[in-house]
C-alpha positions in Angstrom: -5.5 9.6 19.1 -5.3 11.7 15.7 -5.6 10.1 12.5 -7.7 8.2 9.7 -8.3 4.9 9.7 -9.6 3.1 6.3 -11.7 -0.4 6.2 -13.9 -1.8 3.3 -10.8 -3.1 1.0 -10.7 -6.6 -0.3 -10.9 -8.7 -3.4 -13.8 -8.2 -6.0 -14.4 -9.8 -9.3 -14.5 -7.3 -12.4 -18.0 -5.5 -12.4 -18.1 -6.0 -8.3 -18.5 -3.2 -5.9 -17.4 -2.2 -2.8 -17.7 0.6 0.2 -14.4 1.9 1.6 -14.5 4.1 4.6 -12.5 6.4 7.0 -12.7 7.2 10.5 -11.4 10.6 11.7 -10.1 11.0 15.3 -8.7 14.3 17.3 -9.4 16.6 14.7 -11.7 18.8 13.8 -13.5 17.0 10.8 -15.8 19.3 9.5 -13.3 21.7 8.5 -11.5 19.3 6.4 -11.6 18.5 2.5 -11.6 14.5 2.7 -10.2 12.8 -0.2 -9.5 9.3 -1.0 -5.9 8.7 -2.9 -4.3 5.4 -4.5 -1.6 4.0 -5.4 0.4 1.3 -7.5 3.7 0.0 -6.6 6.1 1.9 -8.3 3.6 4.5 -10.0 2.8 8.1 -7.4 0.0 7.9 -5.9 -3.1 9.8 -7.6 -6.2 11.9 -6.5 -9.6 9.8 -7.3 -12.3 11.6 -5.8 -12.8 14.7 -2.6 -15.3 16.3 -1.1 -14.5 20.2 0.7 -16.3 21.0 3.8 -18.7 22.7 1.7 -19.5 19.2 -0.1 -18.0 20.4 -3.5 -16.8 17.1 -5.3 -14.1 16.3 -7.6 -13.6 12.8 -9.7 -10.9 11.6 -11.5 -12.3 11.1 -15.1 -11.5 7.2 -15.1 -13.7 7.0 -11.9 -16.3 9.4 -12.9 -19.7 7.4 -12.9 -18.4 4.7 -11.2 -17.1 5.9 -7.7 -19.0 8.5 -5.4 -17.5 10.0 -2.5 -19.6 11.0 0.7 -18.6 12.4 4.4 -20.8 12.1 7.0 -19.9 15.4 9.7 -21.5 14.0 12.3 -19.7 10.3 12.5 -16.4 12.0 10.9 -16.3 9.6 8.3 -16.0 9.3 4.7 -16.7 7.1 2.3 -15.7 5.9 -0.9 -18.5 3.7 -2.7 -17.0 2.1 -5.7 -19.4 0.0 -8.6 -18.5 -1.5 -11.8 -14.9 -2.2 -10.4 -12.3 -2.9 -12.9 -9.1 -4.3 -12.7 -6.7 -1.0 -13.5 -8.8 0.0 -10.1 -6.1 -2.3 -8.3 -4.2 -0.2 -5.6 -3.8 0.7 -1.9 -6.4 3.5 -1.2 -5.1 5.8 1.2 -7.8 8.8 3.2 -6.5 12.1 3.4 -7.8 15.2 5.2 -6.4 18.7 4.3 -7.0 21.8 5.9 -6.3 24.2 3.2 -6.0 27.3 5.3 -3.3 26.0 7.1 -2.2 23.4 5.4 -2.6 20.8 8.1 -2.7 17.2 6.8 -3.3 13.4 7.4 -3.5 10.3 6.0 -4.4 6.9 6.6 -2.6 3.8 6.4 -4.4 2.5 3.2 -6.9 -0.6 2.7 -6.0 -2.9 -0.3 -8.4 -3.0 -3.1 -7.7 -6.0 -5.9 -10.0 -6.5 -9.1 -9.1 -9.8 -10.3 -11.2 -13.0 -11.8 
């Protein structure tokens, strides 16, 4: 079976943490830039963090300090480890792989993240 499959979402308490993750199946992984996405109902959905094969990163500013993103080539996963949550971090996350040369793409089916007291 091909595709991503995200676990770790849940409900925290502002200033809680949690670890999201994504399994890869029936692609190659390591050729993949891995990315974690979210969204809000009725906003578009917005890039928070990747990591390209060669394990160069890129952070949304809001998330910058706060969120690290890691992939793990040999268990084709990655994972999203998110501290000091807030509650504007409330969203489905959604994993995405891209293969930039051709474009090739997947995503997950998203894990609900909530912030809330």
């Amino acid at each position: 079976q091909v595709g991503l499959v995200e676990s770790g979402g849940g409900l925290v308490q502002p200033g809680g943490s949690l670890r999201l993750s994504c399994a890869a199946s029936g692609f190659t992984f390591r050729v993949y830039t891995m990315a974690w996405y979210r969204q809000v109902p009725g906003e578009q959905r917005e890039l928070i963090a990747s990591i390209t094969r060669d394990n160069n990163i890129y952070y949304l500013d809001t998330v910058k300090g706060r969120f690290t993103i890691s992939r793990d080539n040999a268990m084709n996963t990655v994972s999203l480890q998110m501290n000091d949550l807030k509650p504007e971090d409330t969203a489905l996350y959604y994993c995405h792989a891209l293969w930039p040369e051709v474009r090739n793409e997947y995503w997950g089916q998203g894990t609900q993240v909530t912030i809330s007291s």
